[in-house]
C-alpha positions as CSV (number, residue, x, y, z in Angstrom):
1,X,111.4,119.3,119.1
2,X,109.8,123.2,118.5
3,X,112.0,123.1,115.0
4,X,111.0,119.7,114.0
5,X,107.4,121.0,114.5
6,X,108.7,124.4,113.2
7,X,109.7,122.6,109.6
8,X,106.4,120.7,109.8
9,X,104.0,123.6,110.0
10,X,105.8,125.4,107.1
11,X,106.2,122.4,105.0
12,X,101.8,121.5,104.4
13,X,103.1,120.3,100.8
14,X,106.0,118.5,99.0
15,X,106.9,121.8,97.3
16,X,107.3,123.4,100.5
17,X,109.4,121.0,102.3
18,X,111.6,120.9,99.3
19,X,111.6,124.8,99.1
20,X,112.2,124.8,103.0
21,X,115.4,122.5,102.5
22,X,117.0,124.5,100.1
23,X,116.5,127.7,102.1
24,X,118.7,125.9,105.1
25,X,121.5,124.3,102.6
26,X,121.8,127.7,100.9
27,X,122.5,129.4,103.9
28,X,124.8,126.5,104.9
29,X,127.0,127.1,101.7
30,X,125.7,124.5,99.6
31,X,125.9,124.9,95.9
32,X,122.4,124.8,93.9
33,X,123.0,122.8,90.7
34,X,120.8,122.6,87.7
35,X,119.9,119.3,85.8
36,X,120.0,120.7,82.5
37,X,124.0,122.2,82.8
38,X,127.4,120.5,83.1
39,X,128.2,120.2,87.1
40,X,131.6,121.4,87.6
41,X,132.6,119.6,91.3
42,X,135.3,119.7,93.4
43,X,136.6,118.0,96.8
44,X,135.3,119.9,99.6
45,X,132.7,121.0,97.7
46,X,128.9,121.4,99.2
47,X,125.9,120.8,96.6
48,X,121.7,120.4,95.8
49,X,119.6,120.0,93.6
50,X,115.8,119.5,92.7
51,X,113.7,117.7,90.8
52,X,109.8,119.1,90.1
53,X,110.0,121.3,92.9
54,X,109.0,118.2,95.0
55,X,112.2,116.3,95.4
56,X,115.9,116.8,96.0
57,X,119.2,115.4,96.5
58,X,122.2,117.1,98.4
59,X,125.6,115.3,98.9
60,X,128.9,116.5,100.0
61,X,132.3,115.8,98.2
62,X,135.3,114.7,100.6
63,X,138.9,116.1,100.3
64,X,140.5,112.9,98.7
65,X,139.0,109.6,97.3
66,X,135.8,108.3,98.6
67,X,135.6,104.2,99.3
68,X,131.5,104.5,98.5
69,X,128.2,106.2,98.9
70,X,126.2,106.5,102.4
71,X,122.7,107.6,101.2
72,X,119.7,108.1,103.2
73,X,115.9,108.9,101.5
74,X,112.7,110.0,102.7
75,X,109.3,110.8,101.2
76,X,108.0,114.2,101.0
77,X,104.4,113.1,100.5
78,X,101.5,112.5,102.7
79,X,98.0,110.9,102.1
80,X,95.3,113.8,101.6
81,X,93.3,114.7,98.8
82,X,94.2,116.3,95.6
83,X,92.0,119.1,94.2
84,X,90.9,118.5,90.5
85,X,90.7,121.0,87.9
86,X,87.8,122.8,87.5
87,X,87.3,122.3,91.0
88,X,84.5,124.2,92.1
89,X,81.1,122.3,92.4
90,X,77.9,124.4,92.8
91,X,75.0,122.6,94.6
92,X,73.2,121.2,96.0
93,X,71.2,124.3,97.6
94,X,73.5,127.1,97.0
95,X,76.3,125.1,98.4
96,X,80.1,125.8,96.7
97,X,82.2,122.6,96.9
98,X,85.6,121.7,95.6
99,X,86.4,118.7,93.7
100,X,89.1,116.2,95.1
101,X,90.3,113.1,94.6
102,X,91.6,111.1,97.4
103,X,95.7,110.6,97.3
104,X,97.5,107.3,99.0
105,X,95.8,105.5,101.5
106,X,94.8,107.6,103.8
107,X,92.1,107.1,106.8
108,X,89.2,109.1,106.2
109,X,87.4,109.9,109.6
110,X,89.9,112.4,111.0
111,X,89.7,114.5,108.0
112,X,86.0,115.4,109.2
113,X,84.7,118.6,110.8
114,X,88.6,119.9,110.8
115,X,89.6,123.4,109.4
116,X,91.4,122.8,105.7
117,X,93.2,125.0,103.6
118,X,94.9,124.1,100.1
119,X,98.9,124.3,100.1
120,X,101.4,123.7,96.7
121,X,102.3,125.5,93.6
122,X,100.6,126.9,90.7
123,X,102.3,127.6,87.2
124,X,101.7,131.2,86.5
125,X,102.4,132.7,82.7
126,X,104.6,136.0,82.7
127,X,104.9,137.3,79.0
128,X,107.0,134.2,77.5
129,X,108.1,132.4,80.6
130,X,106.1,130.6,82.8
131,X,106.8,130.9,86.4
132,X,106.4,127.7,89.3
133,X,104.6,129.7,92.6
134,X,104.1,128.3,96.3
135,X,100.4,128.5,97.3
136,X,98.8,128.5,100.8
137,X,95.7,129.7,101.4
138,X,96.4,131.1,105.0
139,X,93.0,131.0,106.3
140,X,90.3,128.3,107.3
141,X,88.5,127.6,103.9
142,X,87.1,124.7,103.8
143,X,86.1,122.2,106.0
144,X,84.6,118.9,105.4
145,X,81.2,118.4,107.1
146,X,80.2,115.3,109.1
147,X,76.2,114.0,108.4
148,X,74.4,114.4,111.9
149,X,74.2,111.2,114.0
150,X,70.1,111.7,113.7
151,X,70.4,111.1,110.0
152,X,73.1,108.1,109.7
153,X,71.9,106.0,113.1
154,X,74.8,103.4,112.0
155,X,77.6,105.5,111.5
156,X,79.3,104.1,115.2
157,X,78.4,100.8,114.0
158,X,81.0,100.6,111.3
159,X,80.8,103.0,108.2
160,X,82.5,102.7,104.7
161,X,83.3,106.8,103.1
162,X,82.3,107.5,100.0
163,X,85.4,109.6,98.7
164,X,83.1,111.1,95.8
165,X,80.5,111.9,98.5
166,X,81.4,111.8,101.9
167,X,84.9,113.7,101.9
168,X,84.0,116.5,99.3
169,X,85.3,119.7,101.0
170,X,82.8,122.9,101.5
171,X,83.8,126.4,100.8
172,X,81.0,128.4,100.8
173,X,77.6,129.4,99.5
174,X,76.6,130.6,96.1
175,X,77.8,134.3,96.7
176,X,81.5,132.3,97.1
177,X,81.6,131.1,93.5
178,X,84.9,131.7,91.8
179,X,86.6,132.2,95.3
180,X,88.8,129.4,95.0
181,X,90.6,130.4,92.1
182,X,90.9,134.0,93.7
183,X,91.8,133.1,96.7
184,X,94.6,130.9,95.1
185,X,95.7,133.5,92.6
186,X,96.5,136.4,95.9
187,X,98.2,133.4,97.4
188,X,100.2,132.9,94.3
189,X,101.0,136.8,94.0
190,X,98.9,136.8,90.5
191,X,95.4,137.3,88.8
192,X,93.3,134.2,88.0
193,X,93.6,134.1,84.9
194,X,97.6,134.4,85.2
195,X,97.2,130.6,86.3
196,X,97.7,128.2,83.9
197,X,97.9,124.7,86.2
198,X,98.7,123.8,89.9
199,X,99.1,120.9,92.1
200,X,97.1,121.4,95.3
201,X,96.4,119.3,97.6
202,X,94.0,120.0,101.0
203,X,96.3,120.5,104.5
204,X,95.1,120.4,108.0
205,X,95.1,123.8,109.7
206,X,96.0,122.5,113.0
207,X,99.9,123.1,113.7
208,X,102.1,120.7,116.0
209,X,101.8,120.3,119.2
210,X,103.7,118.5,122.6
211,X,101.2,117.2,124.6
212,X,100.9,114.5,127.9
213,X,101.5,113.9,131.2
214,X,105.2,115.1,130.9
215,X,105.2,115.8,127.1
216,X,106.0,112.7,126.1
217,X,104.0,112.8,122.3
218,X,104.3,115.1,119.9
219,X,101.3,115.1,117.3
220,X,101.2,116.9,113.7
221,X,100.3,116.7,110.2
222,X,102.5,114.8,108.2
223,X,104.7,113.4,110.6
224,X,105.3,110.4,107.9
225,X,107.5,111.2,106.6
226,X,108.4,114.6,107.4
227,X,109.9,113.6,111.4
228,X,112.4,111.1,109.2
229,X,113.3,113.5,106.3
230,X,114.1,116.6,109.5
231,X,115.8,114.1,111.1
232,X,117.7,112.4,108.5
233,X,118.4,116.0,107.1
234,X,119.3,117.6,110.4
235,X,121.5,114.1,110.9
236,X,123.5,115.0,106.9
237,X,124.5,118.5,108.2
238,X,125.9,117.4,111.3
239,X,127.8,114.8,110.3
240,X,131.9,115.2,110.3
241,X,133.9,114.8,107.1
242,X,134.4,110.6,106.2
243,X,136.1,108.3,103.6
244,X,132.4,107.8,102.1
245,X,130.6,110.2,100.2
246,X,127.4,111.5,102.1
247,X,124.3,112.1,100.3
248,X,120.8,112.5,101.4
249,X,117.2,112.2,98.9
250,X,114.0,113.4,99.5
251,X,111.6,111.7,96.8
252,X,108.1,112.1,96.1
253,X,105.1,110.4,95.6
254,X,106.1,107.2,97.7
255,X,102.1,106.9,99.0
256,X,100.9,105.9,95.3
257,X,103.9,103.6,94.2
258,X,106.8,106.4,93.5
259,X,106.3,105.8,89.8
260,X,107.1,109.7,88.8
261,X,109.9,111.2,87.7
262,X,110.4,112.6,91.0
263,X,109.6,109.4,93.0
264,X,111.9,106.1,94.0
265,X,111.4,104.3,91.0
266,X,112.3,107.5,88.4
267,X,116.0,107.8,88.0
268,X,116.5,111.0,90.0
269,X,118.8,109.6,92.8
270,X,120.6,107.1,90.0
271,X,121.2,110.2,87.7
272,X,122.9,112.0,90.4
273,X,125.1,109.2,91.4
274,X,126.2,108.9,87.6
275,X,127.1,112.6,87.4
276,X,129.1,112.7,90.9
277,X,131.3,109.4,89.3
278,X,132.0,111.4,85.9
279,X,133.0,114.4,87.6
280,X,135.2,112.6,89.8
281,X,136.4,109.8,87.4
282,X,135.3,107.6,90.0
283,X,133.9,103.8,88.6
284,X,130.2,103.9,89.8
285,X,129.7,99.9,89.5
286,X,133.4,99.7,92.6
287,X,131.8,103.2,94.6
288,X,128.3,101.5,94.5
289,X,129.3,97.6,95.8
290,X,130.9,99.8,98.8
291,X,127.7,101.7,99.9
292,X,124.5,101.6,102.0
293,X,120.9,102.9,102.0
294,X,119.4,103.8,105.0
295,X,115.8,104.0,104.1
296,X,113.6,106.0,106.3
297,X,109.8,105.9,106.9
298,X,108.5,106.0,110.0
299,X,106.7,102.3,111.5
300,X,103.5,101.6,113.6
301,X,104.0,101.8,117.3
302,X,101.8,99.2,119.7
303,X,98.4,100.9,119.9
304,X,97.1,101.2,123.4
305,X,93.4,99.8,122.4
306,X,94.5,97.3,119.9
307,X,98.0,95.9,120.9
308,X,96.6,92.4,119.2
309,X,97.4,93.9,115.6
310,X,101.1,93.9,116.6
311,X,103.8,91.1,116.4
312,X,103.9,89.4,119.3
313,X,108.1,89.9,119.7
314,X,108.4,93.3,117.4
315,X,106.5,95.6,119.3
316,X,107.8,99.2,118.8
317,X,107.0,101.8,121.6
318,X,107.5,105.2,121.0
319,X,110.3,106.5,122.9
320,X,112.0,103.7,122.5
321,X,114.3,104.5,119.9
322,X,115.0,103.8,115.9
323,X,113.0,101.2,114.4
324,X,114.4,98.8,112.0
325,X,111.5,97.3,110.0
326,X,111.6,93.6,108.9
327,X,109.8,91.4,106.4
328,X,108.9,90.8,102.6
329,X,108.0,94.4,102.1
330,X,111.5,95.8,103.6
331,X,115.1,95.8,102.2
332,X,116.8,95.1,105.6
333,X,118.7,91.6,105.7
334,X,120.9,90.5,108.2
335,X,124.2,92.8,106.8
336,X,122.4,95.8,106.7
337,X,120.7,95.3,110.0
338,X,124.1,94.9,111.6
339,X,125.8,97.3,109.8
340,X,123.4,99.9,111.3
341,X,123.2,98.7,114.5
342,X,126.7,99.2,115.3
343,X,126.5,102.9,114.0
344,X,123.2,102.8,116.7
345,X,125.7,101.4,119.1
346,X,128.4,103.6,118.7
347,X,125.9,106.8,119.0
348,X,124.3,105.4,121.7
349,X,121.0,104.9,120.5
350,X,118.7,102.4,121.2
351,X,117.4,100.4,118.8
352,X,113.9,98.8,118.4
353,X,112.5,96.0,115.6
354,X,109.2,96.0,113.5
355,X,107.7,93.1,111.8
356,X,103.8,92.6,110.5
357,X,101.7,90.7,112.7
358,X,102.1,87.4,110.5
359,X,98.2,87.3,109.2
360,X,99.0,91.2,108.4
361,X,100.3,92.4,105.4
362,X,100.8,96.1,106.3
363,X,102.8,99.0,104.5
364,X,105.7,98.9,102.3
365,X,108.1,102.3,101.6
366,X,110.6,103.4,99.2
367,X,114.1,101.1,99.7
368,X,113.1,98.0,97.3
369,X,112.0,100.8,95.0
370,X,115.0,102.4,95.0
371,X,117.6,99.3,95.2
372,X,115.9,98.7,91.7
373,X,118.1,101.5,90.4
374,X,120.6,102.2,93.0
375,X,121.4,98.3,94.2
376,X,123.1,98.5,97.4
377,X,123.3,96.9,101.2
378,X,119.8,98.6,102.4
379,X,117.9,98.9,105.9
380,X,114.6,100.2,106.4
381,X,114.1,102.1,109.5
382,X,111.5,104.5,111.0
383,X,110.3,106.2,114.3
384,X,107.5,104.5,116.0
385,X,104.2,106.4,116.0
386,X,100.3,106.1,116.4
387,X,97.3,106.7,113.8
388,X,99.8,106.3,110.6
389,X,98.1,108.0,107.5
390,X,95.6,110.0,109.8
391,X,95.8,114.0,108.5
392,X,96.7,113.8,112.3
393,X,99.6,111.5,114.0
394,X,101.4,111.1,117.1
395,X,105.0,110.0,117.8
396,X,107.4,110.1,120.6
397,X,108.8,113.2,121.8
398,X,112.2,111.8,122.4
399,X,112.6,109.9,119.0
400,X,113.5,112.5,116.7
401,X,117.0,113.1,118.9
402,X,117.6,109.5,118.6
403,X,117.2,109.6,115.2
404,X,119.0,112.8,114.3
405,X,122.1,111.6,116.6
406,X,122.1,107.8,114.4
407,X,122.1,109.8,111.1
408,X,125.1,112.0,112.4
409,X,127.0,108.8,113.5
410,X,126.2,107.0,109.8
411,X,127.0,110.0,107.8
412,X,130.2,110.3,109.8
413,X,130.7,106.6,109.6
414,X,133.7,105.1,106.4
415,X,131.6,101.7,105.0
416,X,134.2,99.1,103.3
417,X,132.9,95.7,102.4
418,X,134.8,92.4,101.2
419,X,133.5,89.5,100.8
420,X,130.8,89.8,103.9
421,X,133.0,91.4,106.2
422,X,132.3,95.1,106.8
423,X,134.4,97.5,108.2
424,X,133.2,100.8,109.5
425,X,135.5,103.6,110.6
């Protein structure tokens, strides 16, 4: 639990958590590989590679000939708010702001009266080459300020933020212009004027933390979807050789559709499968009919003041083990629910099962997105948790070893399919 918290607190962007994953398959042995050169592979052989800085695929190649894929993907983006350019805003009364604009759906009310930094990258010019640099600002900067309950009387009543108004972060006073820029340029290793562009987003300053009566929750930033990208990840490494070819994605940009080059719906993950069959003279259309997608975002838990908003017989609990989510929004049929719940059975897992309450529309993730370019059997599945697109959620301390033990069990898994019947060895 103290490394999934560990990779949390070091990963407050998508740049990060990508940078973070590399770090650990480099010193595993893994190969980095470059989009824009011939891949040279071989069986046995251990390999990575990005996409943006934001998202990445690894994937291992077995001894002798592999029946199909077993893939698994995550998301490496949270809701928060994205900082504009030109982004400092003087006034009123002295006041230094910083100009955002609000990213996925996120809810607004925790962000309030809560230290902030900024986290990502900035593009910094040296001579004729332009270099890609990890920010965070590793201080409290900015914070954005509640109005007083003497001034908004019906703010308990029900309230409806203004994200132009009410969630604009502050920084300082007037002495403090230009300190944004500065303070990301010493971040970046640079001068401001060195930076040509950036992607920053604001991040919660709070780290992880294991709380209750016998430390039964773990709450964090970004728990969706970094708990089901450690856990899938950590799952991919431990896994034992298989007939199937192992591969794990994290994609970006899932909260605003995944329509990026680096998302779901780019063709990052269907690239990467094309090059693996040329290399290995393997027939994509026979590998693809005999693989999966596990698809991994983590699902709503029963809330303890509102258990009406859940499904009367899907109620996830955290604790309780791997959620496979279920309705119009999901990939997961019948096959692929089976499928996985033997793999669940055979690692001893328990297995729990999400559906919208029936008047309730909720959330959707990445597997129908992807399945539009990578069309395989497909279950969506998540770890149950509380306050879901807060910039602070809670989960179950016990989940994340359920999950990482049913990843190692499907990565170790051999999937052959004929005609319906599935075989798993």
């Amino acid at each position: 639990m103290n490394d999934l918290l560990t990779f949390i607190d070091n990963s407050p962007s998508p740049f990060h958590a990508v940078d973070n994953l590399c770090r650990t398959l480099t010193d595993a042995g893994y190969v980095r590989l470059a989009e824009n050169a011939p891949w040279q592979l071989t069986p046995g052989g251990k390999y990575f590679v990005t996409r943006n800085g934001s998202a990445l695929v690894t994937f291992r190649i077995p001894q002798g000939d592999f029946t199909g894929f077993l893939f698994a993907a995550t998301h490496s983006d949270a809701p928060t708010f994205r900082i504009k350019e030109n982004a400092e805003m003087e006034g009123p009364d002295g006041y230094i702001r910083l100009n955002t604009e609000g990213y996925g759906g996120m809810l607004c009310a925790p962000w309030l009266d809560r230290p902030l930094t900024v986290a990502g990258r900035a593009l910094v010019q040296r001579g004729s080459t332009i270099e890609t640099r990890l920010v965070y600002v590793d201080r409290d900067l900015l914070m954005i300020p509640n109005v007083a309950i003497h001034m908004n009387r019906n703010v308990n009543d029900g309230y409806k933020y203004d994200r132009k108004c009410d969630m604009v972060p502050l920084m300082g006073l007037g002495e403090s212009k230009g300190a944004f820029l500065s303070a990301v340029a010493q971040a970046a290793g640079c001068a401001p004027d060195d930076i040509l562009g950036y992607d920053l987003v604001l991040a919660p300053r709070q780290k992880g933390l294991i709380w209750g009566a016998s430390g039964e929750f773990v709450s964090s930033p970004r728990l969706d979807d970094l708990q089901c990208t450690y856990g899938c990840f950590q799952g991919f490494l431990a896994a034992s050789d298989s007939g199937s070819l192992p591969v794990f994605a994290l994609l970006d940009n899932e909260e605003v559709g995944s329509l990026t080059k680096q998302g779901a719906d780019g063709t990052f993950l269907s690239d990467v499968v094309d090059r693996i069959c040329t290399a290995l003279g393997r027939d994509r259309a026979s590998a693809i009919a005999n693989s999966f997608l596990v698809s991994a975002d983590n699902a709503h838990a029963v809330h303890p003041n509102h258990p009406e908003y859940t499904d009367p017989t899907n109620r996830p609990v955290m604790n309780g083990g791997v959620v496979i989510k279920h309705g119009v929004r999901y990939s997961t049929d019948g096959a692929a629910q089976a499928v996985f719940v033997a793999l669940c059975r055979r690692a001893q897992v328990p297995v729990q099962h999400f559906a919208n309450r029936s008047d309730m529309a909720g959330g959707s993730t990445l597997g129908n997105i992807a399945n539009a370019h990578v069309s395989v059997n497909t279950v969506d599945i998540g770890l149950a948790q509380l306050a879901m697109h807060s910039c602070f959620e809670t989960a179950g301390a016990k989940d994340i070893d359920y999950l990482i033990r049913a990843m190692t069990a499907y990565y170790s898994a051999s999937l052959q399919e004929e005609n319906g019947t599935f075989t798993l060895s």
